[in-house]
N, C-alpha and C positions, 0 to 999 in steps of 0.2 A: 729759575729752577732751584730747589731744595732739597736739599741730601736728610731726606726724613732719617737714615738710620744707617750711620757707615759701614763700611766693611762687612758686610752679612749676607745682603740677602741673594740669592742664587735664581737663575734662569727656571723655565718650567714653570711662567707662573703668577699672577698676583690677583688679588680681588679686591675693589672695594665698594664695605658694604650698605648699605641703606642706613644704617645710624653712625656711619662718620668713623668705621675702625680698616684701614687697611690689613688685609692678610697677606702674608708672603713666606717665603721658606729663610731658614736660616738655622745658625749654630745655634746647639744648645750643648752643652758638655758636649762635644765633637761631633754629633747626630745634628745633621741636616735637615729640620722639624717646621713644623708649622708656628706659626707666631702672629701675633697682630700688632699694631701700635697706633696710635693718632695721629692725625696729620703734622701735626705740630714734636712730632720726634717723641710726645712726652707717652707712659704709660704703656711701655712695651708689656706680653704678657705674650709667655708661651703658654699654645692652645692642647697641640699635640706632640707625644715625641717617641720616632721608633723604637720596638719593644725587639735588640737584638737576639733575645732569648726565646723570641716567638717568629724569627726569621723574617722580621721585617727590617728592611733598610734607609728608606727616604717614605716622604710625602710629596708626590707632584702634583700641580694642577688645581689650586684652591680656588673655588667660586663660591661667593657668599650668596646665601637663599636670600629671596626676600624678605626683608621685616630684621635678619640680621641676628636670627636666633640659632642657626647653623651653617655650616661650612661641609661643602661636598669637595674632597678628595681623591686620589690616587695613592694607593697606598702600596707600594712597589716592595716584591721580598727578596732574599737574595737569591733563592731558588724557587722555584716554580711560576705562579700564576697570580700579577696582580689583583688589586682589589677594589671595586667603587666605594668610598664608605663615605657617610655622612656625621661628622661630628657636632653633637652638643656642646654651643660654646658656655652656657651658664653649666653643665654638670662633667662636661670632658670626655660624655661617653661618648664610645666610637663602636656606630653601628656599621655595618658590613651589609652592601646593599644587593653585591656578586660581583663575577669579575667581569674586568676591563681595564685598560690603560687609561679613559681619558673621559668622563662624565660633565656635561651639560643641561643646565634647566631649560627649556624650550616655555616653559610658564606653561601654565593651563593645566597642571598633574601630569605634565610630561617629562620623562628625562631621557635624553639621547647619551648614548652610550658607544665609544668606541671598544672595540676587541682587537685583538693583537695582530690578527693576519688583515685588517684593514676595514674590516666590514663594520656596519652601524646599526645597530638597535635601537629602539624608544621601545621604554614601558612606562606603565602609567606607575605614577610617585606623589605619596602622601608627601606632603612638606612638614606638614603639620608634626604626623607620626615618625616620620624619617622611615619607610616604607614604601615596599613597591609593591604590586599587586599583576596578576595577569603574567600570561606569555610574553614575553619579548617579541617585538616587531623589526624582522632585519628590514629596511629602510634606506642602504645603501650600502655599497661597497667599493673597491678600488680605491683609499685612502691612506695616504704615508704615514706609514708609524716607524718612523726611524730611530736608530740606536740613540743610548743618553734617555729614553722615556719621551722623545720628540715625536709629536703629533699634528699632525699638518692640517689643521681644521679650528673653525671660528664661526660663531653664531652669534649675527647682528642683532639689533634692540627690535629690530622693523620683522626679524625672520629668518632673514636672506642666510644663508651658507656658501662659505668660501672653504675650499681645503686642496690640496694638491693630491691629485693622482698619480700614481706610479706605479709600475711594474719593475721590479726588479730584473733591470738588461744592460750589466755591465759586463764585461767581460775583461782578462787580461792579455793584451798583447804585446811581442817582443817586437820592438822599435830598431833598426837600423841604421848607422848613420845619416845615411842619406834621408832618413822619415819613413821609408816604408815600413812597413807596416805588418804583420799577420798574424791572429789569434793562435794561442798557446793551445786553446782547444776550444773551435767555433760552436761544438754544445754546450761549453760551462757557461754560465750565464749565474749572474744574481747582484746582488746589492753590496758589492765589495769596497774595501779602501786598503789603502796603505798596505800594497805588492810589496814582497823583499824575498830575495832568494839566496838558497841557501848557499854553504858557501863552497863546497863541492858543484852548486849548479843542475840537484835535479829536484830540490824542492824547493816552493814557494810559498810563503807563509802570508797567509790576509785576513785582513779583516771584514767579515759576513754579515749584513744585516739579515735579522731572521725573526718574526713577531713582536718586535718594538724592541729586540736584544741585538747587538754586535755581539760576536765572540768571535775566538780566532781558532783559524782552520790549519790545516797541511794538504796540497794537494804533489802527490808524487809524479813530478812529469814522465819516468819512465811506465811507470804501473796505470798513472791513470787514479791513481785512490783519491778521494777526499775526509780527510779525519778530521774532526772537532778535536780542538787540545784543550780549548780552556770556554765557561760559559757561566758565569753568576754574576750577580748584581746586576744594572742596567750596561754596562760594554765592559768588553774585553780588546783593545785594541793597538795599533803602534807598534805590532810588531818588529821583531830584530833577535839576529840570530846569535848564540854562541861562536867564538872563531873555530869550533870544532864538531860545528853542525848537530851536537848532542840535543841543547836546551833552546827553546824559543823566548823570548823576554819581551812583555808586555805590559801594558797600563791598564789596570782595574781599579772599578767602585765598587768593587766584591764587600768588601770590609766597610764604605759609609763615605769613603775619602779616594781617590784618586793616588794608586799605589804604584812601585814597579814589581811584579811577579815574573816565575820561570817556571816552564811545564816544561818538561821530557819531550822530544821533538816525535818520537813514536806515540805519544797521549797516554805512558803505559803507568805512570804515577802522578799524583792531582799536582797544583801547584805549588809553588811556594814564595814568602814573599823575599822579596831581596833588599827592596827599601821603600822608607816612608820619611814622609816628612807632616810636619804640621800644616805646611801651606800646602802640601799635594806635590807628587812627585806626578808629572804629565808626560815624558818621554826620554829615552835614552839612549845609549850607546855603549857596545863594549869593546874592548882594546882586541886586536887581534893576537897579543900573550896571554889574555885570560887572566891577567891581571886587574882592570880597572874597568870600573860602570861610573863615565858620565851619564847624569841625570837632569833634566828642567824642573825647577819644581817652581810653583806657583802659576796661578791662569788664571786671564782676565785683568792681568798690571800686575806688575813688581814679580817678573819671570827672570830668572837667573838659573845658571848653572854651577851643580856642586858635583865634585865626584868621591870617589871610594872606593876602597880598595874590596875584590869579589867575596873576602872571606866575612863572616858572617859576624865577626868582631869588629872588623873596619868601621871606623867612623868616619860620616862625611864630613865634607869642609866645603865652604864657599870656592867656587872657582873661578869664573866672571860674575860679578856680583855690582854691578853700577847701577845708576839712576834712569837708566834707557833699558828698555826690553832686550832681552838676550834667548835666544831656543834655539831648538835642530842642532843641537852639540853634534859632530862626529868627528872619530880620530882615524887619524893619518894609519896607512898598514904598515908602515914600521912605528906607530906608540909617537912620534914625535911632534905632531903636532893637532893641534885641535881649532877646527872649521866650524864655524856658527854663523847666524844670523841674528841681526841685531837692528833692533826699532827704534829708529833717535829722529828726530823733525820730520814725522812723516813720511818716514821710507826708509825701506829696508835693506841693507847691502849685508854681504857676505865679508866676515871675518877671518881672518887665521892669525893663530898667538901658539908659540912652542909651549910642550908640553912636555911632563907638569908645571914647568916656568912659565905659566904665563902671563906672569906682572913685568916680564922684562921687555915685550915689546907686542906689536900686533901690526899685520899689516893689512889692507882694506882692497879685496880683490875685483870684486864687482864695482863696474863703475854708471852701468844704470839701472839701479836696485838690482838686489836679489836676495832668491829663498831657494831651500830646499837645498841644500850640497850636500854632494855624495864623492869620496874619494874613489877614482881608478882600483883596481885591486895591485896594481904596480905601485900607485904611490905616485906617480909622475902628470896626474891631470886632476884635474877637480871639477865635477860639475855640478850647474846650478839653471834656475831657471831666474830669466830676469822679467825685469818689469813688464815688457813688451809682448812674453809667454815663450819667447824662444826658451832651447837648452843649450848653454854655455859651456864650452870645453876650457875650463883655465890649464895651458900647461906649467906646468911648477917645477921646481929644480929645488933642492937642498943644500945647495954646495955654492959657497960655503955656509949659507944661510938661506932663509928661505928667501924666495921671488918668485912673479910671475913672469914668466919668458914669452907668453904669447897665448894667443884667444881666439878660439873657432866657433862662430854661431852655428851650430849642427841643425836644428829642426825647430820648427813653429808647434809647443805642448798646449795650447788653447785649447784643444778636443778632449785633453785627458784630463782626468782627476786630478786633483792639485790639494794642498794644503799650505798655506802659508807658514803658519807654524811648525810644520814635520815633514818632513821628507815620503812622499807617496810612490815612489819610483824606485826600483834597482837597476843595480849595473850588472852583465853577464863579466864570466871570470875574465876573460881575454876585452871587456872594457869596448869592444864594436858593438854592442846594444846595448837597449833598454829596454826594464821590462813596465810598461806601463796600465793605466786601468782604462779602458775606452766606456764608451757609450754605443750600446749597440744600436745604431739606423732608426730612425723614425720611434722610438722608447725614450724620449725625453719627457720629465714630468712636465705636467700641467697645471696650472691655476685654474680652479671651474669654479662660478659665481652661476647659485641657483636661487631664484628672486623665490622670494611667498615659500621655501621649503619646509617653514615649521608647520604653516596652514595645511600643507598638505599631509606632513607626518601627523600630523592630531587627529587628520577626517581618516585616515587607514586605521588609528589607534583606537576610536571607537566602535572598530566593525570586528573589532576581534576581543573574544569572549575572557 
């Protein structure tokens, strides 16, 4: 294997084309653009690169046409309605073919086209011209288009189509020691992640897939409401609340980069951002004095955590910063100490080091991997999920120093939503539940594999005018 082009190039995506140039996405002055290069590392050349003053953000999804005279696109903006466009690589112009998330050559003047709520067109397409002609042919539907610009579909050389069906059927349920179980509210349903409730205990903040977008919601358990707080770029996600229930704080590509933002917990004032980094800030945490936001920044290797102080002069600083993967910062509810996960030979265990001191020592509480910790709102337990999928009750004491005093395997979390990197689960005030994200019954996605599918989208494509 060869590392054609270090440290660049991002998911979403690669092509290579009939005369010998890979395409792929990567930095250009801090814009995540389209690029090519030769196989041989030599001869990079940026192709395309978004026009933030025309409200575009990334390029996803580059397939080179035949012959290798163009490049078909996704051209993602921060607000509204992607776009299919097809770039000339010898003059740089970028045609605009309509929208879509996610375009395909099927060959023969065909080009398949995904749309945001999952459904698929082909219409017929000059290659030549960079042109399309005719009505669009819807051609399928029921296909995941999940947040980040994630598109669940692939078209063989021979035809054949692969893509995953889904329907959005998660739902959030409060978990009880014991594992039982019952939905928060058995009508909510949709494509959610990363549950955190607030800290009063009557709202709960998550992340919604919704036409190839995450953003992040409020639903008021005593009213019943559900509110959008925050929605630009391709997600808005990872939420986490203020210790005073006011602001919700999340991670956005709003801006081109992976930010921490805070929206008003009522949606009644837009965002704002609270920290960046060059590597990408991807999740965080804040002190319950409303003094301090630990943050992860970097993704994809060389993940650490920095923190800083709320006011908007504060400068961050390295906090655990080693040569092993470090995320899922959280702090202790009295500020003293700080809980992480951390990637060193192949598994994961849970961390705890005092805080802000914490080069003076650190002790290692998981002892068969783990991820996800979440403190008690006492302060006196820590839990986490370990390798095996259970959820782990560490008890902990502070006196005179930190320890663990003893360990309760509570419940088997295999059915819920999980992330290895960030915590997708809350604790209720009094620490006897959890609130977690299920999968609702028989609503599990699928892989479908349909042989000869482009044979047949061509022969529908000729019978329409």
């Amino acid at each position: 294997m060869k590392t054609v082009f270090p440290d660049s190039a991002y998911g979403h995506g690669g092509s290579w084309s009939d005369d010998g140039w890979i395409y792929f996405l990567g930095l250009s002055g801090g814009m995540q653009s389209l690029m090519r290069v030769r196989p041989s590392g030599e001869s990079l050349e940026l192709i395309a690169k978004p026009d933030t003053a025309r409200n575009e953000l990334f390029f996803y999804w580059p397939e080179a046409l035949p012959g290798g005279r163009a490049v078909l696109a996704t051209l993602w903006r921060r607000r509204g309605a992607s776009d299919i466009v097809a770039i000339d690589v010898s003059t740089r112009r970028i045609h605009t073919l309509g929208s879509g998330v996610r375009a395909m050559y099927a060959g023969h003047e065909t080009l398949v086209v995904v749309q945001p709520d999952g459904s698929v067109n082909a219409v017929r397409f000059n290659p030549g011209k960079l042109t399309t002609s005719g009505q669009p042919l819807p051609v399928l539907s029921g296909v995941r288009t999940g947040g980040q610009g994630r598109i669940m579909i692939a078209l063989s050389r021979s035809g054949s189509l692969l893509y995953e069906a889904y329907t959005p059927s998660n739902r959030i349920v409060r978990v009880a020691r014991d594992g039982s179980a019952q939905a928060v509210d058995p009508g909510w349903t949709g494509a959610f992640s990363y549950a955190t409730v607030s800290p009063d205990g009557t709202r709960i903040a998550v992340a919604a897939e919704t036409n190839a977008r995450t953003d992040i919601w409020s639903k008021d358990l005593r009213s019943g409401t559900f509110t959008r707080l925050a929605s630009e770029g391709t997600y808005s996600y990872r939420p986490f609340w203020a210790s005073d229930g006011a602001r919700v704080f999340f991670v956005s590509d709003r801006n081109g980069k992976p930010a921490l933002y805070s929206v008003a917990a009522d949606g009644g004032s837009p965002p704002r951002l609270e920290r960046q980094h060059a590597r990408g800030v991807d999740e965080g945490d804040a002190s319950m004095d409303g003094k301090w936001l630990v943050h992860r920044v970097g993704s994809g290797g060389g993940r650490d955590i920095y923190v800083a102080g709320t006011s908007a002069d504060s400068a961050a600083r390295p906090l655990v910063n080693t040569e092993a993967e470090e995320f899922a910062p959280v702090l202790s509810p009295d500020g003293r100490w700080l809980a992480y996960s951390m990637y060193e030979a192949e598994r994961s265990e849970i961390y705890v080091r005092p805080f802000p001191d914490v080069g003076r020592t650190r002790w290692q509480v998981s002892r068969m991997g783990g991820t996800e910790p979440v403190w008690a709102r006492d302060g006196r337990e820590l839990f986490f999920r370990d390798s095996r999928g259970y959820l782990i009750a560490a008890q902990v004491s502070a006196s005179p120093d930190f320890r663990v005093t003893g360990e309760r395997q509570l419940f088997r979390t295999r059915d819920y939503v999980s992330d290895v990197r960030h915590r997708s689960y809350s604790v209720s005030r009094d620490g006897q539940s959890f609130y977690f994200i299920d999968v609702v019954p028989g609503h599990e996605s699928q892989l479908i594999v349909i042989s000869n599918w482009v044979t047949e989208v061509r022969e529908k494509l000729r019978a329409v005018p």
